[in-house]
VEXKOLVEX-14509 format. One record per residue (C-alpha): z, y, x. Coordinates in steps of 0.05 Angstrom, whole numbers, plus 5000, padded with zeros to 4 digits. Layout:
ZYX
...
This chain:
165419666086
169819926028
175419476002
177519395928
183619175895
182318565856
187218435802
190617715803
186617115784
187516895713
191616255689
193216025629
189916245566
184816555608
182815855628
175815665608
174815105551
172314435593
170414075529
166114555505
162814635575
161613905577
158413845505
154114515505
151614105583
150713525541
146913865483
142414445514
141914235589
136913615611
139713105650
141613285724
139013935700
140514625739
145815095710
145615805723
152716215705
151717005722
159617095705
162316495746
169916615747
174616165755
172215395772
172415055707
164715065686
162114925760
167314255766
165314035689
157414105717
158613695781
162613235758
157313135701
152313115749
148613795734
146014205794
150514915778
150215605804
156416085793
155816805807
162017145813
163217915841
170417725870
171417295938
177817155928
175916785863
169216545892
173916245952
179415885907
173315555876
170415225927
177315015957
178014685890
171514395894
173714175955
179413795929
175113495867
170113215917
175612865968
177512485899
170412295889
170112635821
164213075831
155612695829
154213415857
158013985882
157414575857
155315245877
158815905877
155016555917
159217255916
155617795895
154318275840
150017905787
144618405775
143318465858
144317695868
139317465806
134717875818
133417425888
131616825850
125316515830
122716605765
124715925715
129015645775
133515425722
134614925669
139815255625
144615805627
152215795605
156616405615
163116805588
162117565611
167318045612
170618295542
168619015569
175219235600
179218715554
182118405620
180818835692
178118415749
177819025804
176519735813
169519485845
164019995814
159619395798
165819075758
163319115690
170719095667
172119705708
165520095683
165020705623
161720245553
155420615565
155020455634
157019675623
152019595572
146719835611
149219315666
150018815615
142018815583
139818835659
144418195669
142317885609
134418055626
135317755693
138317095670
132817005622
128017085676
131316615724
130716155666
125815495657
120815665594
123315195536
129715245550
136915465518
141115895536
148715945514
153616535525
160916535504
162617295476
168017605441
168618295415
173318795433
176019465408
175720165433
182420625453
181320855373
181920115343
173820195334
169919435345
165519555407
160019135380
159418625447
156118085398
151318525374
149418735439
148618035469
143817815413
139618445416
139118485500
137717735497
130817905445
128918515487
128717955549
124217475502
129617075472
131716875401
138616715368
137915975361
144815685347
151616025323
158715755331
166016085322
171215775377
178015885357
183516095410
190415845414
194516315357
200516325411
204816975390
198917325352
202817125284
208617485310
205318055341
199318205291
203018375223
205819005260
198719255272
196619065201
202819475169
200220135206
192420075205
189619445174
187319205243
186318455241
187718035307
182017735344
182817025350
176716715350
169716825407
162916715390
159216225424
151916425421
145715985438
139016295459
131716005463
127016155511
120016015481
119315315438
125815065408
122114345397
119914365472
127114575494
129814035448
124413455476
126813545546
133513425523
137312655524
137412305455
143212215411
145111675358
């Protein structure tokens, strides 16, 4: 079996958001509802869904990340801070989804790759390692799979942010999430903007604007998906005052 470098696993800013896992959970997903996250990474969105009591299933291409999960898991559980552990399977997303039954799942909640924004691994089935024409043809199978794994009237919510070419040109990975997602049977239901820390982007992005009028990219889109009836997906949902 070939061997691939993996790059090291991401800390800091890299980090998932916990609070806005646990309020799109509490908003989109039913109570002890199962979770379905086709670009797992680290172990943030699998301990928010345990420890919230949601059945979740991360998909991640790299074992060494798939491995520090569970050993975090692990360490969550022994503290008693997890209703149900979650799951993580290695594998390549396409191959692994397309194994599962048809509406096995309650809601979906994933951040894919920026493109090659941040390298994972020289895997071939890395989409941050693959040609944009190749990744997006990855990416709409992904995207077609999840919606099939998912429950009818249901939502669907996937964290994006676009990214730029070698020429400073916007690759368009919003776009393309919103259009793969209606070829699979979907529809744009909700729309937020989630701001990233500044850190040094005030001292590093007036540079860039001096030479080309590029703005920085501070912000990621945080896209919600139906999947038939939005009043059906919203009925099996908990109340709130």
């Amino acid at each position: 079996m070939a061997e691939y470098k993996e790059h090291p696993l991401p800390s800091g800013p890299s980090l998932f958001d916990p609070v806005l896992a646990e309020a799109s959970y509490r908003w989109y997903c039913p109570d002890g509802g199962s979770i379905l996250d086709p670009f797992a990474g680290g172990s943030v969105r699998g301990l928010v869904a345990g420890n919230g009591g949601y059945r979740y299933t991360g998909v991640d291409l790299s074992g060494a990340q798939v491995a520090a999960n569970r050993d975090q898991a692990a360490e969550w559980e022994a503290r008693d801070l997890l209703a149900v552990p979650p799951r993580w399977v290695e594998g390549d997303s396409a191959k692994t989804l397309s194994l599962l039954a048809d509406g096995a799942f309650d809601y979906v909640f994933t951040c894919p790759p920026y493109h090659n924004l941040e390298r994972y691994s020289d895997h071939p089935d890395d989409l941050s390692s693959m040609r944009w024409p190749r990744f997006e043809r990855a990416y709409r199978e992904i995207v077609a799979e999840s919606a099939r794994c998912l429950a009818p009237d249901r939502f669907s919510t996937w964290v994006v942010g676009d990214v730029r070419d070698s020429a400073g040109r916007i690759r368009g990975l919003v776009p393309l999430t919103i259009d793969a997602h209606r070829a699979a049977g979907m529809h744009l239901h909700n729309d937020a903007v989630l701001l990233n820390v500044i850190g040094t982007a005030a001292m590093r992005l007036p540079a860039q604007w001096r030479v080309s009028r590029t703005m920085g990219r501070i912000h990621q889109y945080v896209l919600t998906f139906v999947k038939g009836d939005r009043k059906r997906a919203t009925s099996a949902l908990p109340l709130f005052e």
